[in-house]
mmCIF file of the N, C-alpha and C atoms, coordinates in Angstrom:
data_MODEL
# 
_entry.id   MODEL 
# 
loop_
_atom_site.group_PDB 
_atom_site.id 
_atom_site.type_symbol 
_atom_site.label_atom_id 
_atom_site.label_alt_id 
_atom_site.label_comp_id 
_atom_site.label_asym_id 
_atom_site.label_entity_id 
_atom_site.label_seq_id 
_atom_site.pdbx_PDB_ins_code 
_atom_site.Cartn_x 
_atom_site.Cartn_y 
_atom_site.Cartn_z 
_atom_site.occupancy 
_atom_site.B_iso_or_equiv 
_atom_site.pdbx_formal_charge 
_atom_site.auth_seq_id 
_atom_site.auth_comp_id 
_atom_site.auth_asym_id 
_atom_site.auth_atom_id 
_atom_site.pdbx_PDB_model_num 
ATOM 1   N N  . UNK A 1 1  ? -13.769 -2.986 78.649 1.00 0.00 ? 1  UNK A N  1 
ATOM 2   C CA . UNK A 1 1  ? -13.390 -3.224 77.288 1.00 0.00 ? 1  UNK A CA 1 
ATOM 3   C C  . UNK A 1 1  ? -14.224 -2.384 76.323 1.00 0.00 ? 1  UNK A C  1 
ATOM 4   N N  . UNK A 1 2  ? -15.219 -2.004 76.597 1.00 0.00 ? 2  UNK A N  1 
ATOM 5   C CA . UNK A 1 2  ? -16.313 -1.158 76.105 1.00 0.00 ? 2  UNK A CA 1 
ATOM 6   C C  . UNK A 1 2  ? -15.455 0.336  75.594 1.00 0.00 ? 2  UNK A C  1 
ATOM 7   N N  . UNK A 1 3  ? -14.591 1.066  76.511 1.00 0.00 ? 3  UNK A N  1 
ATOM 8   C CA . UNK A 1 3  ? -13.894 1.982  75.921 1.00 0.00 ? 3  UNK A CA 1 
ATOM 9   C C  . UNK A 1 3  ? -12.676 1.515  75.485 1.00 0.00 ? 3  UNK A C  1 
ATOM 10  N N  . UNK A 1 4  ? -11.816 2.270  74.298 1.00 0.00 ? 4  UNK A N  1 
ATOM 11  C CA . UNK A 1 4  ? -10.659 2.165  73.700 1.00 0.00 ? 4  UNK A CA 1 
ATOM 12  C C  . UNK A 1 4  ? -10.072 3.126  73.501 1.00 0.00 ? 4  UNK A C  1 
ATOM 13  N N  . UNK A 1 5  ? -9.220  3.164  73.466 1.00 0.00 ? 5  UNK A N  1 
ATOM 14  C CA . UNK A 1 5  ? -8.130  4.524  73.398 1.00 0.00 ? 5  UNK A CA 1 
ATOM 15  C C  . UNK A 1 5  ? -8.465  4.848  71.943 1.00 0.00 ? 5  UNK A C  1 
ATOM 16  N N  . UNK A 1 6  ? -8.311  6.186  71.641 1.00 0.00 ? 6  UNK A N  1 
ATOM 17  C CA . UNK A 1 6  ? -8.281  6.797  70.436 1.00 0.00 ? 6  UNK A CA 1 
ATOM 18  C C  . UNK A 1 6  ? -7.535  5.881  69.333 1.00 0.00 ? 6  UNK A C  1 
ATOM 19  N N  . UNK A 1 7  ? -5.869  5.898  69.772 1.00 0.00 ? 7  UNK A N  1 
ATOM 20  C CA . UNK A 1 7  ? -4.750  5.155  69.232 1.00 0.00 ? 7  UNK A CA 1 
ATOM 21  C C  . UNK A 1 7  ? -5.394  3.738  68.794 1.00 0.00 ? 7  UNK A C  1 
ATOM 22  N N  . UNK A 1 8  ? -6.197  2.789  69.602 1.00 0.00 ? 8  UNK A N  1 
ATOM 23  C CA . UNK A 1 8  ? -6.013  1.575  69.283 1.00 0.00 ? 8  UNK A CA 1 
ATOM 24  C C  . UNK A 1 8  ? -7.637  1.956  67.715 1.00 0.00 ? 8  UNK A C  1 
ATOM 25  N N  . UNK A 1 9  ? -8.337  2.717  67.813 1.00 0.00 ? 9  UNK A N  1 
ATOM 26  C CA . UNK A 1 9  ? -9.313  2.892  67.046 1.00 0.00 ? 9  UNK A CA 1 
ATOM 27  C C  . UNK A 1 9  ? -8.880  3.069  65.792 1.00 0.00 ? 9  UNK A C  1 
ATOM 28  N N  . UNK A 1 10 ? -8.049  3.894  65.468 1.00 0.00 ? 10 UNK A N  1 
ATOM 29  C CA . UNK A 1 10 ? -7.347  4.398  64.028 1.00 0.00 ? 10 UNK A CA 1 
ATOM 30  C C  . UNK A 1 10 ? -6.959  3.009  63.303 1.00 0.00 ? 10 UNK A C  1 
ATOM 31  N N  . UNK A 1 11 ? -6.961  3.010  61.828 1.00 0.00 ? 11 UNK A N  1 
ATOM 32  C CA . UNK A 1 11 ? -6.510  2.279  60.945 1.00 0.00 ? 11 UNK A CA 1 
ATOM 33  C C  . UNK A 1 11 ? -5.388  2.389  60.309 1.00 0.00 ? 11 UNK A C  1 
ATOM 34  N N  . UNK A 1 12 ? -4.326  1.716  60.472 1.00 0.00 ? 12 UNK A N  1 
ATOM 35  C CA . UNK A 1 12 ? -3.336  1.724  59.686 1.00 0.00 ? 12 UNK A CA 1 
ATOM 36  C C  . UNK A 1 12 ? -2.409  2.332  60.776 1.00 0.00 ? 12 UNK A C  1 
ATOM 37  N N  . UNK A 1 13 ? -1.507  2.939  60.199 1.00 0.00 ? 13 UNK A N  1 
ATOM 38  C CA . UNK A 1 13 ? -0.351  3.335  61.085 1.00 0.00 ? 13 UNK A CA 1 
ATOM 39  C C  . UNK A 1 13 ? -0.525  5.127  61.298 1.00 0.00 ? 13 UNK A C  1 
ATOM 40  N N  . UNK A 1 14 ? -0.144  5.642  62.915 1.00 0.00 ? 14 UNK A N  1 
ATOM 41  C CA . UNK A 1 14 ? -1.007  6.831  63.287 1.00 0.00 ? 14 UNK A CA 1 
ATOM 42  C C  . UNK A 1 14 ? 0.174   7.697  62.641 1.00 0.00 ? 14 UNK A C  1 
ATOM 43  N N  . UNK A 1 15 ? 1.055   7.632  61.970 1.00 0.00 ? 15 UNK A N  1 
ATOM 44  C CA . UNK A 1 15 ? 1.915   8.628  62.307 1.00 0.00 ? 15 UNK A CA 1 
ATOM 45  C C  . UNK A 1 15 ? 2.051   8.812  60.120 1.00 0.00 ? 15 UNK A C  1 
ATOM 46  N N  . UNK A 1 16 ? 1.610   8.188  59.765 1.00 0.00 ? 16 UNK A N  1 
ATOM 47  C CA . UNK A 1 16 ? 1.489   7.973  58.431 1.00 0.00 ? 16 UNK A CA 1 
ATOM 48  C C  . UNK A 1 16 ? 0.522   9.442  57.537 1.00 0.00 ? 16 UNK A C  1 
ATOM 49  N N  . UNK A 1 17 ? 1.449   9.971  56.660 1.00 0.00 ? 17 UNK A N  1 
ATOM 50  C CA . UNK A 1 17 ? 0.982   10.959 55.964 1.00 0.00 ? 17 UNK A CA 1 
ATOM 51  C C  . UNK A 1 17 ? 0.801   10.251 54.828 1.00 0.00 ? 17 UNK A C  1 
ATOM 52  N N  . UNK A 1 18 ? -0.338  10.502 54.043 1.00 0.00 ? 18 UNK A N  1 
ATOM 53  C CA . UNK A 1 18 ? -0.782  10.665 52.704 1.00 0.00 ? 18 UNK A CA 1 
ATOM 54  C C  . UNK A 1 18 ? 0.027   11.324 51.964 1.00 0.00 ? 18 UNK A C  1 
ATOM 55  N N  . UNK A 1 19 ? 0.632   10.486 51.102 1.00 0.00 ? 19 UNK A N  1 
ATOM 56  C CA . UNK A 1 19 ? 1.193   10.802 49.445 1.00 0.00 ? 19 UNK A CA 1 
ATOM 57  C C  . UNK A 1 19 ? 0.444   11.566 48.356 1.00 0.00 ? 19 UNK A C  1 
ATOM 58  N N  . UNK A 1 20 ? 0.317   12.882 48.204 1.00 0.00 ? 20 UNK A N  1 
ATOM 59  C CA . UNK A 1 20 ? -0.612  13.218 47.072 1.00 0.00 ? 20 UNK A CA 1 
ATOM 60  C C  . UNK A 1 20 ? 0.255   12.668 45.619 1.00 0.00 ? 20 UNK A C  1 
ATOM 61  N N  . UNK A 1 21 ? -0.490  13.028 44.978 1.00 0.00 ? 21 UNK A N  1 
ATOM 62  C CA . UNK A 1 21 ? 0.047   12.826 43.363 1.00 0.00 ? 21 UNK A CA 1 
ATOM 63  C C  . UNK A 1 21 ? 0.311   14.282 42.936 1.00 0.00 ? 21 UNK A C  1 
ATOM 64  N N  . UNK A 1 22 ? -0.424  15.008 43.120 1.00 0.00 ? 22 UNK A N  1 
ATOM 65  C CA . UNK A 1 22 ? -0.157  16.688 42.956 1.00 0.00 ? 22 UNK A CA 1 
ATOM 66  C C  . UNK A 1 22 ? -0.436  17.190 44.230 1.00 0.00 ? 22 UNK A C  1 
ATOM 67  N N  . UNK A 1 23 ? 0.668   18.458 44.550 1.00 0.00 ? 23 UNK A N  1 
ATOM 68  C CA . UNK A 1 23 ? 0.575   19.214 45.187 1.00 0.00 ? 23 UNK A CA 1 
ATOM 69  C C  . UNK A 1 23 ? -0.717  19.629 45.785 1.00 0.00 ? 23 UNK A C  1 
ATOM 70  N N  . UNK A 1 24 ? -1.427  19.981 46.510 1.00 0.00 ? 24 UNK A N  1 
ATOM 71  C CA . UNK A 1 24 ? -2.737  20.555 46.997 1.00 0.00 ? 24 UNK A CA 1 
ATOM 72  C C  . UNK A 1 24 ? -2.375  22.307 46.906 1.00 0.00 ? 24 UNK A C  1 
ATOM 73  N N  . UNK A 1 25 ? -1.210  22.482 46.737 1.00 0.00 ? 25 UNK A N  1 
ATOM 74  C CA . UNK A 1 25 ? -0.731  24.182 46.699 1.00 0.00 ? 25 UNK A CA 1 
ATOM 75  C C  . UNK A 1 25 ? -1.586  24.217 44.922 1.00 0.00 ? 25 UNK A C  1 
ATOM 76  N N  . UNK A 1 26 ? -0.979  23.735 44.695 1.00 0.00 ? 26 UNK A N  1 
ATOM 77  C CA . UNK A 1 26 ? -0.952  23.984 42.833 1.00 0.00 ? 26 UNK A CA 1 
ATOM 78  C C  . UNK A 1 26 ? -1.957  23.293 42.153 1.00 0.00 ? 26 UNK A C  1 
ATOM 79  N N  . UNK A 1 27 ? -3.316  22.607 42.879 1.00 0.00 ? 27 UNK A N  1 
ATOM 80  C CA . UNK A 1 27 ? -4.114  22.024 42.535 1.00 0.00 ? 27 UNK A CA 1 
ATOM 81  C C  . UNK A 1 27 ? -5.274  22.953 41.745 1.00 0.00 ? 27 UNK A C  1 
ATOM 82  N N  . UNK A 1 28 ? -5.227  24.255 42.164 1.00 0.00 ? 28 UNK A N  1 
ATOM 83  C CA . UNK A 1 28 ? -6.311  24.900 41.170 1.00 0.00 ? 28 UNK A CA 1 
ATOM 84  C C  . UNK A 1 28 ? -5.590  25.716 40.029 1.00 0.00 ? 28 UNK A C  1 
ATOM 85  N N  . UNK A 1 29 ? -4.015  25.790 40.394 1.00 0.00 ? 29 UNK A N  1 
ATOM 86  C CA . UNK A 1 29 ? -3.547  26.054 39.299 1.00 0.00 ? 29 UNK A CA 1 
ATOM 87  C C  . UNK A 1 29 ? -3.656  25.480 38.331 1.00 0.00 ? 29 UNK A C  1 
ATOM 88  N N  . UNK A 1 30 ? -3.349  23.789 38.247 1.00 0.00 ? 30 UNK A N  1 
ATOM 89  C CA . UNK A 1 30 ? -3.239  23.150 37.231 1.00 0.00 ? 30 UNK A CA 1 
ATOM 90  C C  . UNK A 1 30 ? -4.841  22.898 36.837 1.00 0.00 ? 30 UNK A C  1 
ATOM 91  N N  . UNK A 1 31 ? -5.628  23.052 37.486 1.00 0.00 ? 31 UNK A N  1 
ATOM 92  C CA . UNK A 1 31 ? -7.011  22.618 37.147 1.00 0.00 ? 31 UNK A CA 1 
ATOM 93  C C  . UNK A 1 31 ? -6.975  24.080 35.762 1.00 0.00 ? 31 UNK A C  1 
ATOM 94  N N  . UNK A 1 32 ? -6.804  25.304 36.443 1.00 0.00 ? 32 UNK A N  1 
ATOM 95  C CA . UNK A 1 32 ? -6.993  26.353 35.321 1.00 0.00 ? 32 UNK A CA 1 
ATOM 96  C C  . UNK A 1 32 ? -6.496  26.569 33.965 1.00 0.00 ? 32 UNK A C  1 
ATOM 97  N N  . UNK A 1 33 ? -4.732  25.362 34.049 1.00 0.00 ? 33 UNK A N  1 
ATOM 98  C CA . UNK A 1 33 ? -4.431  25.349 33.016 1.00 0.00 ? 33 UNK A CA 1 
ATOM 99  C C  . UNK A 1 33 ? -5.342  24.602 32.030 1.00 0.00 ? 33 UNK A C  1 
ATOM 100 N N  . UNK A 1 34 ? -5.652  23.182 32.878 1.00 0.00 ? 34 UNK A N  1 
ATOM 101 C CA . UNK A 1 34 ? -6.549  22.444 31.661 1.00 0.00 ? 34 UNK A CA 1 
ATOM 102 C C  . UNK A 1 34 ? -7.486  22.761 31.428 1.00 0.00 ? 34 UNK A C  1 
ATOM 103 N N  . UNK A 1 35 ? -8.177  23.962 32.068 1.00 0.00 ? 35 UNK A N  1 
ATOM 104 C CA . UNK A 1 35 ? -9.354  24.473 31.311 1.00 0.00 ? 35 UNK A CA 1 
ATOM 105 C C  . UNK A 1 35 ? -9.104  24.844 30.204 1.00 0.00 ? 35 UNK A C  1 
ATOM 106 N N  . UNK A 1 36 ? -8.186  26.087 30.510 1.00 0.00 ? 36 UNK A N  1 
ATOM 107 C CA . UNK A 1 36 ? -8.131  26.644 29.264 1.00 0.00 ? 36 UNK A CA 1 
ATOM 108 C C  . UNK A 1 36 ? -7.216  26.212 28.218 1.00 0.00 ? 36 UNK A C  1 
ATOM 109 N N  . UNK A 1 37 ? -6.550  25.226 28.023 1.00 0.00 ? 37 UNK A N  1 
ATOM 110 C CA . UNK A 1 37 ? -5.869  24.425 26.909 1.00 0.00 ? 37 UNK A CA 1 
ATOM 111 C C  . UNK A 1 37 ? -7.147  23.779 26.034 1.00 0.00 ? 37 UNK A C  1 
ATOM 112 N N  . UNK A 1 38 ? -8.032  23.264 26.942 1.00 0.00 ? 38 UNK A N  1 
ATOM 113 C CA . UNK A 1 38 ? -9.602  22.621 26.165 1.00 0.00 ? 38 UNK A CA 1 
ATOM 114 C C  . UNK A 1 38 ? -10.043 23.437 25.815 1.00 0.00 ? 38 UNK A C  1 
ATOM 115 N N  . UNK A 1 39 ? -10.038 24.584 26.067 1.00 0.00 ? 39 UNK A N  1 
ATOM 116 C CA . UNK A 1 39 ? -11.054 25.960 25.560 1.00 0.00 ? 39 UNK A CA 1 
ATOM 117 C C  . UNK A 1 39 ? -10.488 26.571 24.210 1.00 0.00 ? 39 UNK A C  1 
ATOM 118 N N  . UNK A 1 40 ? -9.342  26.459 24.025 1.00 0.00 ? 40 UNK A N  1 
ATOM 119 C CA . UNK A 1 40 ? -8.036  26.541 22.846 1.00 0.00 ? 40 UNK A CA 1 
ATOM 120 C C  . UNK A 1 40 ? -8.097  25.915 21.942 1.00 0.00 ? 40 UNK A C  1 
ATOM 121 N N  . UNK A 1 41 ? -8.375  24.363 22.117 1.00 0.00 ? 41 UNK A N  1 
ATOM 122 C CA . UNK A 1 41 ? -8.286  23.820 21.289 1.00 0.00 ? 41 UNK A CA 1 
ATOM 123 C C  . UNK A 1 41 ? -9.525  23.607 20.499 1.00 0.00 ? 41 UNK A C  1 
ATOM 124 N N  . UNK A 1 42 ? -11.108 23.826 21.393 1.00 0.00 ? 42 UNK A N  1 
ATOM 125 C CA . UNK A 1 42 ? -12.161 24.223 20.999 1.00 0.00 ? 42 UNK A CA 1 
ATOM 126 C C  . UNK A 1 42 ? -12.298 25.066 20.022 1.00 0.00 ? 42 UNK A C  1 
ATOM 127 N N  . UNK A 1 43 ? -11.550 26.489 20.587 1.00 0.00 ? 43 UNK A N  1 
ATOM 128 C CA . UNK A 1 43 ? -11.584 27.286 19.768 1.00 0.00 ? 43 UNK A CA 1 
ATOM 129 C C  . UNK A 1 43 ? -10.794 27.424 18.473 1.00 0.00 ? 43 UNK A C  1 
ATOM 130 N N  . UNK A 1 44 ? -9.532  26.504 18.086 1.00 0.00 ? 44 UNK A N  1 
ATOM 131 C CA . UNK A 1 44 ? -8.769  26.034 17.214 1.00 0.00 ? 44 UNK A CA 1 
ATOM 132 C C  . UNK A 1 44 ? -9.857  25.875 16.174 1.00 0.00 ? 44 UNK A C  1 
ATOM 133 N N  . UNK A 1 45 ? -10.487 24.527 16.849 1.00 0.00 ? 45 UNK A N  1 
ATOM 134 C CA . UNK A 1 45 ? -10.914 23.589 15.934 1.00 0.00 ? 45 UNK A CA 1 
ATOM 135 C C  . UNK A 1 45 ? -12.104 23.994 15.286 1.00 0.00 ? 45 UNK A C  1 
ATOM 136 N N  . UNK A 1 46 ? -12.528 24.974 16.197 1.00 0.00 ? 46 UNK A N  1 
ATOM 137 C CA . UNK A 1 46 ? -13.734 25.493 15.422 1.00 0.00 ? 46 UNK A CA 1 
ATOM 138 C C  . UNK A 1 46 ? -13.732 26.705 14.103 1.00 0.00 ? 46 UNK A C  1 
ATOM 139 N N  . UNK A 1 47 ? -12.462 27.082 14.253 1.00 0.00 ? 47 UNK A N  1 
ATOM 140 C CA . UNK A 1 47 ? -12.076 28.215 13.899 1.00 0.00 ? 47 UNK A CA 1 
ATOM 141 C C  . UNK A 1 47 ? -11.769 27.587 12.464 1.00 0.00 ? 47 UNK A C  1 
ATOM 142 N N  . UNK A 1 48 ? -10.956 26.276 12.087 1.00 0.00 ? 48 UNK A N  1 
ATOM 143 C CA . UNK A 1 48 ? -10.248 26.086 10.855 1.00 0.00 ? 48 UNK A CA 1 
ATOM 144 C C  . UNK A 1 48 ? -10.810 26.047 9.387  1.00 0.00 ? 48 UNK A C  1 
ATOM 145 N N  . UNK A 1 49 ? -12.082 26.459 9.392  1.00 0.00 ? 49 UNK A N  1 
ATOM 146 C CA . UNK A 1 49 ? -12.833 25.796 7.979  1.00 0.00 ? 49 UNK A CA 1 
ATOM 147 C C  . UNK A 1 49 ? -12.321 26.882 7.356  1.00 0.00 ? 49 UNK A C  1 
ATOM 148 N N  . UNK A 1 50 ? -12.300 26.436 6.021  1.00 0.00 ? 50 UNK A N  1 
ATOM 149 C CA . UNK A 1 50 ? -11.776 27.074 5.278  1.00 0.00 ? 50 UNK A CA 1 
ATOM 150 C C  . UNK A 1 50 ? -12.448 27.639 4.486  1.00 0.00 ? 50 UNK A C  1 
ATOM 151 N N  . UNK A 1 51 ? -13.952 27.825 4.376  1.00 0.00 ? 51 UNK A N  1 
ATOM 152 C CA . UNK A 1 51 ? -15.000 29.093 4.097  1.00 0.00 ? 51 UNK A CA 1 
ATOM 153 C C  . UNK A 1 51 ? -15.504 29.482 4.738  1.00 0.00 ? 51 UNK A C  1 
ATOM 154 N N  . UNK A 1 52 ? -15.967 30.846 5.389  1.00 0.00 ? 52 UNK A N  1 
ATOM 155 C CA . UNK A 1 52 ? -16.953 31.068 6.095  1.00 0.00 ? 52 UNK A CA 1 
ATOM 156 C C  . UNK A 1 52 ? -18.883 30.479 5.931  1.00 0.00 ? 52 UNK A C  1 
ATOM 157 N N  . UNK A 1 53 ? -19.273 30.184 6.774  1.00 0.00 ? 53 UNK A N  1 
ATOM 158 C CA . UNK A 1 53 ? -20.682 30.502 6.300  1.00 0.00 ? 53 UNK A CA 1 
ATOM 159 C C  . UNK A 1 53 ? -21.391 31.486 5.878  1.00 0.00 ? 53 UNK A C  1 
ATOM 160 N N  . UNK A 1 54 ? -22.003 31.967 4.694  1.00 0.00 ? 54 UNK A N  1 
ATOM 161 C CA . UNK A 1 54 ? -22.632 33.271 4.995  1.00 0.00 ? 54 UNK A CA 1 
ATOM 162 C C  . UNK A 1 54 ? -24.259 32.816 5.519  1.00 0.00 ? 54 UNK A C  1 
ATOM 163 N N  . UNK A 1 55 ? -24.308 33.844 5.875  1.00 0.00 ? 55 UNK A N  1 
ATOM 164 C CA . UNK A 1 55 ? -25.909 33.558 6.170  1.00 0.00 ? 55 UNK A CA 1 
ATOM 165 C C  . UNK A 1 55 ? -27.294 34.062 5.212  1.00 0.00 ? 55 UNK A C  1 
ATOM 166 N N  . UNK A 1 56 ? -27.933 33.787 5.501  1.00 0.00 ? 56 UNK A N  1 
ATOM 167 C CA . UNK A 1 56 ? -29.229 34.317 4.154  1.00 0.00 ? 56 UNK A CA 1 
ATOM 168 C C  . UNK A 1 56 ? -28.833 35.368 3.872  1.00 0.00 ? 56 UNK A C  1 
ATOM 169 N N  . UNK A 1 57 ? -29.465 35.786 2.642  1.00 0.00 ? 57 UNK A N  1 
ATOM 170 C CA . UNK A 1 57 ? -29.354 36.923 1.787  1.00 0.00 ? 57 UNK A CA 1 
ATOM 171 C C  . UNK A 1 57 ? -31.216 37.271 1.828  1.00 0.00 ? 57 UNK A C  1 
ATOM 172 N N  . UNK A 1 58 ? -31.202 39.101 2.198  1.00 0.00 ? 58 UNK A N  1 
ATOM 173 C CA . UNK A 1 58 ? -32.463 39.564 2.033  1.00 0.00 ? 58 UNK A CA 1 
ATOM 174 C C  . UNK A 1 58 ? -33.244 39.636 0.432  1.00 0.00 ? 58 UNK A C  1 
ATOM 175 N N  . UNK A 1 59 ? -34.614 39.437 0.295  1.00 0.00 ? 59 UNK A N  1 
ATOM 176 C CA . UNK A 1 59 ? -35.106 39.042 -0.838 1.00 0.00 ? 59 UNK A CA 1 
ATOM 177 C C  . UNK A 1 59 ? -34.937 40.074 -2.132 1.00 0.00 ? 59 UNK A C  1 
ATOM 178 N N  . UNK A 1 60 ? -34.779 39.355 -3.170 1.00 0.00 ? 60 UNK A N  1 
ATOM 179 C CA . UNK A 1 60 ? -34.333 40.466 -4.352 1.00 0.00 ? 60 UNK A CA 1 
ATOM 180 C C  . UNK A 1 60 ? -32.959 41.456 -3.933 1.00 0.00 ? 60 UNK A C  1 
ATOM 181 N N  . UNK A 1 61 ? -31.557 40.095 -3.717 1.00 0.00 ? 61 UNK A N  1 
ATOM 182 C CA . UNK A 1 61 ? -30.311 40.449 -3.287 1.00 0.00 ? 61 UNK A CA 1 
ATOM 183 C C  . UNK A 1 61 ? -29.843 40.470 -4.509 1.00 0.00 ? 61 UNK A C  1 
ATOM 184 N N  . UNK A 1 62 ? -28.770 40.965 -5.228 1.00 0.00 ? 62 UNK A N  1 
ATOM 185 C CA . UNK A 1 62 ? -28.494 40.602 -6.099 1.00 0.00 ? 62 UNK A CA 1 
ATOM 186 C C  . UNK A 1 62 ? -26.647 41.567 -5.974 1.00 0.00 ? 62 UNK A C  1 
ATOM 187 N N  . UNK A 1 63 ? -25.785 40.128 -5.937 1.00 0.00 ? 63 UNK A N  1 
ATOM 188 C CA . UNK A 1 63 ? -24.137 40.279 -5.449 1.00 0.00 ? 63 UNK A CA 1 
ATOM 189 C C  . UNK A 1 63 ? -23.917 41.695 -6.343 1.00 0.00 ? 63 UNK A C  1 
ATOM 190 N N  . UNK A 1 64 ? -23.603 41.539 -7.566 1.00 0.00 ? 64 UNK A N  1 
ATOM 191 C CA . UNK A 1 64 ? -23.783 42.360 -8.581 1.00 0.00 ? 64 UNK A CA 1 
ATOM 192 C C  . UNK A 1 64 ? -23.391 43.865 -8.412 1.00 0.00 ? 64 UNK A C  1 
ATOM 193 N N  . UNK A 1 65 ? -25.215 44.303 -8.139 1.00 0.00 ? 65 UNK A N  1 
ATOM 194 C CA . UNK A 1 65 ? -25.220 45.790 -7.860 1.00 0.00 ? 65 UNK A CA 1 
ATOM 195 C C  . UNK A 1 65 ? -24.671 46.177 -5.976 1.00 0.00 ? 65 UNK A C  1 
ATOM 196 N N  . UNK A 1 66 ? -24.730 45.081 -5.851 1.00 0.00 ? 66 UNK A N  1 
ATOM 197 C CA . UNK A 1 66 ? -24.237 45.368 -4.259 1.00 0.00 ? 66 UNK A CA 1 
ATOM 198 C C  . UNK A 1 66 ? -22.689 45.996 -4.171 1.00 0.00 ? 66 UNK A C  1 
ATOM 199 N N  . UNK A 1 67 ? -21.951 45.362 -4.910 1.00 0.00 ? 67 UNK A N  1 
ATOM 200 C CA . UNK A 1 67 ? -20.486 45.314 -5.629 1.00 0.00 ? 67 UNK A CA 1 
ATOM 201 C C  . UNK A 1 67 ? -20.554 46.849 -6.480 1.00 0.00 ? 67 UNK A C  1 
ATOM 202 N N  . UNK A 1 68 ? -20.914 47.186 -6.861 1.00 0.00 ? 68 UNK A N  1 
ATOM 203 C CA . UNK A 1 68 ? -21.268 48.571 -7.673 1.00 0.00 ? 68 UNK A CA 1 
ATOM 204 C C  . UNK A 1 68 ? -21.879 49.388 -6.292 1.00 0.00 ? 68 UNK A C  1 
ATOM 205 N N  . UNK A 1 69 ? -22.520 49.654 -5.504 1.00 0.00 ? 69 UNK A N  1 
ATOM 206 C CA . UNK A 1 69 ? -22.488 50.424 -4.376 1.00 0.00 ? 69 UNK A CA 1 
ATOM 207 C C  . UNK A 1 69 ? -21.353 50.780 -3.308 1.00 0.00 ? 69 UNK A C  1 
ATOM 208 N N  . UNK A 1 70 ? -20.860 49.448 -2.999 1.00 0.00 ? 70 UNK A N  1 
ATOM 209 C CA . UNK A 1 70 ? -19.754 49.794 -2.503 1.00 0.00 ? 70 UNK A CA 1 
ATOM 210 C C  . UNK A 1 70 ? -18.487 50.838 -3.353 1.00 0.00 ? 70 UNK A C  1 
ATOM 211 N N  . UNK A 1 71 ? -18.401 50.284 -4.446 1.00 0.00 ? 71 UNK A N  1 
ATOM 212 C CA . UNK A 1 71 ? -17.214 50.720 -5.513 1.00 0.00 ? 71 UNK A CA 1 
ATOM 213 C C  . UNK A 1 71 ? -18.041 52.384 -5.563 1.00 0.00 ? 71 UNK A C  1 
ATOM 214 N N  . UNK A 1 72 ? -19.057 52.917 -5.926 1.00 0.00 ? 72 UNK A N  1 
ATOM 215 C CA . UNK A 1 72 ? -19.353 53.672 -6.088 1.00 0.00 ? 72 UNK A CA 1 
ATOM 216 C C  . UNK A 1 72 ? -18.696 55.304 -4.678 1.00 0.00 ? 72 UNK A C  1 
# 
């Protein structure tokens, strides 16, 4: 009684395939889509303000004559 057949060891029924929910073909496909739909919408959302930031201005800036150099 000590040995058992393979068959009687298994759980459940031997002839029984697993149901995926998705394909295992198309599983890194769809993984790549939802990357990059999150990466989109990241970049959406980061994108929408409606001023830019500027960043510091070097000392004794003055908009002005800067505006007169260019035009010049």
């Amino acid at each position: 009684m000590a040995k058992k057949n393979k068959k009687e060891r298994q759980i459940g029924k031997p002839n029984e395939e697993k149901k995926h929910l998705i394909n295992p073909k198309h599983k890194n496909t769809i993984w790549t889509i939802i990357i990059v739909v999150i990466l989109l919408i990241f970049f959406i959302v980061n994108n929408t303000r409606s001023v830019p930031d500027h960043g510091p201005y070097p000392p004794n800036y003055n908009p002005k004559t800067a505006a007169e150099r260019i035009q010049q």
